[in-house]
MOPAC internal coordinates of N, CA, C and O (Angstrom, degrees):
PM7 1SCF
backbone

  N    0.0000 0     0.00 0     0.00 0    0    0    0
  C    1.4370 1     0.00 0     0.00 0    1    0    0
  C    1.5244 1   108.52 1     0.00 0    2    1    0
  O    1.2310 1   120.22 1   -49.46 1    3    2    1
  N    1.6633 1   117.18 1   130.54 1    3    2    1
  C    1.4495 1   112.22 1  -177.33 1    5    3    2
  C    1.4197 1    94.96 1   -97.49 1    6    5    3
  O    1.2310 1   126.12 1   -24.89 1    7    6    5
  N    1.0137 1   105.85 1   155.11 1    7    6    5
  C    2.0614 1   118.41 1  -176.55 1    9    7    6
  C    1.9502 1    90.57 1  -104.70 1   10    9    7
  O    1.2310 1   122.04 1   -55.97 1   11   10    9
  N    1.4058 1   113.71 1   124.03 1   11   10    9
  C    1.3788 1   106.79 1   168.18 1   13   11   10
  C    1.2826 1   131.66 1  -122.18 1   14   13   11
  O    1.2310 1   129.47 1   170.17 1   15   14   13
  N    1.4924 1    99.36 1    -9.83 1   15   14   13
  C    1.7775 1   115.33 1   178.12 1   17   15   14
  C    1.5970 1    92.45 1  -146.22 1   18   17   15
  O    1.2310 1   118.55 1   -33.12 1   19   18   17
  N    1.5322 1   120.37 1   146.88 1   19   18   17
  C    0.9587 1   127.36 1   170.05 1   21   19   18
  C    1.9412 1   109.89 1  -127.90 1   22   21   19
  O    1.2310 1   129.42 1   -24.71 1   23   22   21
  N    1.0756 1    99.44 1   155.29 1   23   22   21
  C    1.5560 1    96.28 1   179.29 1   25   23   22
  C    1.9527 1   116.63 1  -140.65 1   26   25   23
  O    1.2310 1   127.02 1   -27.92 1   27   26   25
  N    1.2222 1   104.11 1   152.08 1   27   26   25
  C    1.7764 1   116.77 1  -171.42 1   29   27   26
  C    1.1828 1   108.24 1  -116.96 1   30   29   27
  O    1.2310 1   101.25 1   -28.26 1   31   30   29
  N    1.0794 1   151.75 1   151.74 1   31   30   29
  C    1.4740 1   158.80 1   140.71 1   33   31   30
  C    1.3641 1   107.43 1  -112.95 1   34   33   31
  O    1.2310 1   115.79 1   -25.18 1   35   34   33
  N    1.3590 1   125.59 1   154.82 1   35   34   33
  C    1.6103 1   131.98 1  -179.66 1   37   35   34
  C    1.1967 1    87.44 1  -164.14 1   38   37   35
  O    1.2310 1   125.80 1   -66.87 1   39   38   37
  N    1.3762 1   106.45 1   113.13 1   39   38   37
  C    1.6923 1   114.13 1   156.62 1   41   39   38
  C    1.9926 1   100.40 1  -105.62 1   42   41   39
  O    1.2310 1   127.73 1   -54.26 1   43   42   41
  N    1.5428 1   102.72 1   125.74 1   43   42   41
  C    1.5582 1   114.86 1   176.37 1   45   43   42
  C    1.7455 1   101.91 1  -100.25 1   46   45   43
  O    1.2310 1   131.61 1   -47.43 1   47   46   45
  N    0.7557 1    95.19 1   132.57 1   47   46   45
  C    1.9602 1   106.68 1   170.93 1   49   47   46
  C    1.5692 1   106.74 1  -103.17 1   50   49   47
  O    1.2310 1   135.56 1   -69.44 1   51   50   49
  N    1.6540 1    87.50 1   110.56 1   51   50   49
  C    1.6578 1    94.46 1   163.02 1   53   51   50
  C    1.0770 1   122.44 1   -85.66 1   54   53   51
  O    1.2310 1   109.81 1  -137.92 1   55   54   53
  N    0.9953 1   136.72 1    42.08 1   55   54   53
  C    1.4241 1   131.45 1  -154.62 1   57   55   54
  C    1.6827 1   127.11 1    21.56 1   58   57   55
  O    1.2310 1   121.60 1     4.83 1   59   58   57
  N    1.3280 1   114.55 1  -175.17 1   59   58   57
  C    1.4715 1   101.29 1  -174.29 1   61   59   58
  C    1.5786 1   104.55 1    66.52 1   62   61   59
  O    1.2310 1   119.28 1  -107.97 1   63   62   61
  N    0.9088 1   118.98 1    72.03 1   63   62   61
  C    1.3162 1   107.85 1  -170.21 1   65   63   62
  C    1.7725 1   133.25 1   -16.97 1   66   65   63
  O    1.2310 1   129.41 1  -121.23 1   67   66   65
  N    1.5992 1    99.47 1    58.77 1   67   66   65
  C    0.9278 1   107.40 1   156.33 1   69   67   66
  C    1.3998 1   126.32 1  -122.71 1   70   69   67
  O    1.2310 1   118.64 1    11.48 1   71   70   69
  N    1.5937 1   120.20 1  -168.52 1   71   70   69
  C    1.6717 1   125.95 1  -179.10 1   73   71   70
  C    1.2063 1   111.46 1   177.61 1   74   73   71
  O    1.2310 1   120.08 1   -19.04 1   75   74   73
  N    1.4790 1   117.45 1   160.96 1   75   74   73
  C    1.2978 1   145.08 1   175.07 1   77   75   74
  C    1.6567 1   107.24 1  -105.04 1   78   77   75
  O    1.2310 1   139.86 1   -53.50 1   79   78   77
  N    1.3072 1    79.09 1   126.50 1   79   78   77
  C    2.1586 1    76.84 1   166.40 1   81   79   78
  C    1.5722 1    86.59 1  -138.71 1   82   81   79
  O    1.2310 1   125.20 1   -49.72 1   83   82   81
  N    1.3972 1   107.61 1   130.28 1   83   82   81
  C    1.3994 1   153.86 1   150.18 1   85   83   82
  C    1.3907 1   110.90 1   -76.05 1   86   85   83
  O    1.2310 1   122.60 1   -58.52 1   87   86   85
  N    1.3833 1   112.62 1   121.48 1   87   86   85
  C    1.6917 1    99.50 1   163.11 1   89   87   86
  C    1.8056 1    94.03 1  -150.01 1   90   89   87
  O    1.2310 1   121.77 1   -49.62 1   91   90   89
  N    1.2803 1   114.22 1   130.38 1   91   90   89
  C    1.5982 1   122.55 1   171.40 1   93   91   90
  C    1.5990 1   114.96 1  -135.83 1   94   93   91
  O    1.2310 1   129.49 1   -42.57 1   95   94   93
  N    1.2879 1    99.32 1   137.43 1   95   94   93
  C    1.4472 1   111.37 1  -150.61 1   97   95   94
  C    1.7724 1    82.94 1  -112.13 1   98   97   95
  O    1.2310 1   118.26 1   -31.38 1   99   98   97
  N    1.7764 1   120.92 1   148.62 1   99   98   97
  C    1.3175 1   121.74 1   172.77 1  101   99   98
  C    1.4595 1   108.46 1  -136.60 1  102  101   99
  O    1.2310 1   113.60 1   -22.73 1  103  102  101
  N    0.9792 1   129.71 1   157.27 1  103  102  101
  C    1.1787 1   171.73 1   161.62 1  105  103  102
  C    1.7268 1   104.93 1   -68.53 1  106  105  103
  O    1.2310 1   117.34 1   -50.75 1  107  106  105
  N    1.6895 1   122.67 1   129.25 1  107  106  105
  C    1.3323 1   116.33 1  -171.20 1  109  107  106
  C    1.3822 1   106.29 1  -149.29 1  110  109  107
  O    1.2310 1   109.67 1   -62.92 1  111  110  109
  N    1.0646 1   136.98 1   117.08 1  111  110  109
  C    1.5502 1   130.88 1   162.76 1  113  111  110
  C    1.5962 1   123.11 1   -75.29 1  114  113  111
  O    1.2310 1   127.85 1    89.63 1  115  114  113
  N    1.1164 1   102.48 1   -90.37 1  115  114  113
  C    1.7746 1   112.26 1  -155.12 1  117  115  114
  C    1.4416 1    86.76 1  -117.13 1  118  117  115
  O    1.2310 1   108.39 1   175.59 1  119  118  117
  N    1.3123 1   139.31 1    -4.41 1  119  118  117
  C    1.4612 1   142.04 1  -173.80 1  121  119  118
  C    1.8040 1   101.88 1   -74.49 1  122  121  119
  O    1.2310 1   126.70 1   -47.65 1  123  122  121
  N    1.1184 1   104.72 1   132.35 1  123  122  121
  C    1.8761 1   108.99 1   176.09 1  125  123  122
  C    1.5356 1    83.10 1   -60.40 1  126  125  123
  O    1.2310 1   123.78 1   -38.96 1  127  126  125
  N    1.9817 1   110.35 1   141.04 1  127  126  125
  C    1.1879 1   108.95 1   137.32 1  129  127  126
  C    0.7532 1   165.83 1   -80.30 1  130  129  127
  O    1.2310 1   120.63 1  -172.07 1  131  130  129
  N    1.4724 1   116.40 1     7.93 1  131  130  129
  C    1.4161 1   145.61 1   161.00 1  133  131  130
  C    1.8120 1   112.60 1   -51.17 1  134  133  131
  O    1.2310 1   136.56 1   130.38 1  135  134  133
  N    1.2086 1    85.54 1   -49.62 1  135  134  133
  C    1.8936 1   102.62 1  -166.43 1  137  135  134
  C    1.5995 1    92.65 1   -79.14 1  138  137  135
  O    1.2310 1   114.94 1   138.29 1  139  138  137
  N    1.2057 1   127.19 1   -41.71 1  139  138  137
  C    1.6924 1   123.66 1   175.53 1  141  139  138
  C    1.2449 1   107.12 1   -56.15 1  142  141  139
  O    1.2310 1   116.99 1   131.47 1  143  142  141
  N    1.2367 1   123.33 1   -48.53 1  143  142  141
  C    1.5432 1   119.00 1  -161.87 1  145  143  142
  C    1.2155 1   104.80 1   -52.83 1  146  145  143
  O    1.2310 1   130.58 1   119.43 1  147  146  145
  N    1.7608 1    97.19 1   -60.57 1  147  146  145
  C    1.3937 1    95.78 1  -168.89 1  149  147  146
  C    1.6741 1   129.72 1   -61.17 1  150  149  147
  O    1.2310 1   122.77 1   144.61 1  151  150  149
  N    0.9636 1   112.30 1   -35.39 1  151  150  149
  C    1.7286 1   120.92 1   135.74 1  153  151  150
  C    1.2066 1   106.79 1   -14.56 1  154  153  151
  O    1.2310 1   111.28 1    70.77 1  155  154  153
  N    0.5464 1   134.01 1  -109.23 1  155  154  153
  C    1.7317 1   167.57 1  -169.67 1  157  155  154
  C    1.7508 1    92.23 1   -34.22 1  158  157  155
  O    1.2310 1   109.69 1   125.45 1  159  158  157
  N    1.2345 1   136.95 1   -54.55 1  159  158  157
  C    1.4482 1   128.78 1   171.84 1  161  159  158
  C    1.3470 1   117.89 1   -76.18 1  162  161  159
  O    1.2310 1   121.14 1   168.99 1  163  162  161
  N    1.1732 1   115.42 1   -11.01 1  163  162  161
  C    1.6393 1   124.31 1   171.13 1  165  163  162
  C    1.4033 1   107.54 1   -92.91 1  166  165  163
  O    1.2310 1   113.49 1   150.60 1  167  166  165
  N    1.5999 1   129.92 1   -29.40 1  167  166  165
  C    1.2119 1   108.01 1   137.01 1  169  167  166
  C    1.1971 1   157.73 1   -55.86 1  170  169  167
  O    1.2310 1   127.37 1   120.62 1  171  170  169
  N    1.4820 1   103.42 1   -59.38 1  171  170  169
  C    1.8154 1   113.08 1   143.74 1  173  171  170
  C    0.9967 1   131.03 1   -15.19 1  174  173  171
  O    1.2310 1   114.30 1   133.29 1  175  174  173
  N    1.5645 1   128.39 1   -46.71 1  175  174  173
  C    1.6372 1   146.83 1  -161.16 1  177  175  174
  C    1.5241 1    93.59 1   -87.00 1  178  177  175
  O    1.2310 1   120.46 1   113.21 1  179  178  177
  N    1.3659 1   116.73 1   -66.79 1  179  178  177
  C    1.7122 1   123.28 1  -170.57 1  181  179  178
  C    1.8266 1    94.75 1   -67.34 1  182  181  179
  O    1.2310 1   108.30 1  -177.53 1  183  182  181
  N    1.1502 1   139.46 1     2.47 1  183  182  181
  C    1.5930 1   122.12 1   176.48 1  185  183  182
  C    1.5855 1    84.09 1   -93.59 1  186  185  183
  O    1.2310 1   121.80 1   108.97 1  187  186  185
  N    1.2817 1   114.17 1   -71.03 1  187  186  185
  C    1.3488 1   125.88 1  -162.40 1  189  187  186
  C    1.4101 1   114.58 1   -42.07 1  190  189  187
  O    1.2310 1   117.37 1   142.31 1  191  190  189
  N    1.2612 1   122.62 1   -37.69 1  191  190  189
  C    1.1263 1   136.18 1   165.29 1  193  191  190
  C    1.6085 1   121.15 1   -62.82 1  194  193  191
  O    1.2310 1   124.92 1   154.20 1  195  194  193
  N    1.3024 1   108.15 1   -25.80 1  195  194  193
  C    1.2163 1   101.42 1   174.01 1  197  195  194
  C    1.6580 1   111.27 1   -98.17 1  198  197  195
  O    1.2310 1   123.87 1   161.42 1  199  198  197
  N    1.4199 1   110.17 1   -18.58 1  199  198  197
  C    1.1518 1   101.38 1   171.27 1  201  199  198
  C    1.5967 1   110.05 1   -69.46 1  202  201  199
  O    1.2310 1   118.55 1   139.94 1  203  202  201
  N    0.6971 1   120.37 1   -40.06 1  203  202  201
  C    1.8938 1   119.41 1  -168.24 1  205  203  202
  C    1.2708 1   114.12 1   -75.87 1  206  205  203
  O    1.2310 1   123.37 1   173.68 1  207  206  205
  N    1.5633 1   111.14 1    -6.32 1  207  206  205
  C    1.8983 1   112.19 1   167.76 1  209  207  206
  C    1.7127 1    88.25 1   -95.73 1  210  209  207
  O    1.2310 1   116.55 1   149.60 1  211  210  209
  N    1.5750 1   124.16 1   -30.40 1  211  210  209
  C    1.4723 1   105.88 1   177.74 1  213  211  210
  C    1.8709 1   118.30 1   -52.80 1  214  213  211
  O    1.2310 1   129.00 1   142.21 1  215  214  213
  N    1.5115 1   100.26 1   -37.79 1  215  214  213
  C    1.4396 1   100.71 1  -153.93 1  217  215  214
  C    2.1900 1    92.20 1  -112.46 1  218  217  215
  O    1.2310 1   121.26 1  -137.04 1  219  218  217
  N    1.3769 1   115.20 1    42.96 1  219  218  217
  C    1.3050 1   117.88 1   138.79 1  221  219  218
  C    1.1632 1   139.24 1  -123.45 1  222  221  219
  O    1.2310 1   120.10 1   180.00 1  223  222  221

């Protein structure tokens, strides 16, 4: 099986019953997808994160 797009979701809870959901979908060639993902959630994490110091 070839892996050709991979995808993340991160929902952050601000409390107050609120949250951010992040979700980014990628695109992958010849790169292991193992090593993309994790990419790819270490991006996710540092956006999301910056969004939720934007919006307190």
């Amino acid at each position: 099986m070839k892996v050709k797009t991979i995808t993340y979701k991160r929902i952050f809870n601000l409390g107050n019953y609120e949250s951010i959901h992040l979700e980014w979908t990628a695109e992958i060639n010849d790169e292991d997808p193992l090593i993309a993902a994790s990419e790819l959630m270490q991006f996710v994490e540092t956006k999301v994160r910056e969004l939720s110091r934007a919006n307190t």
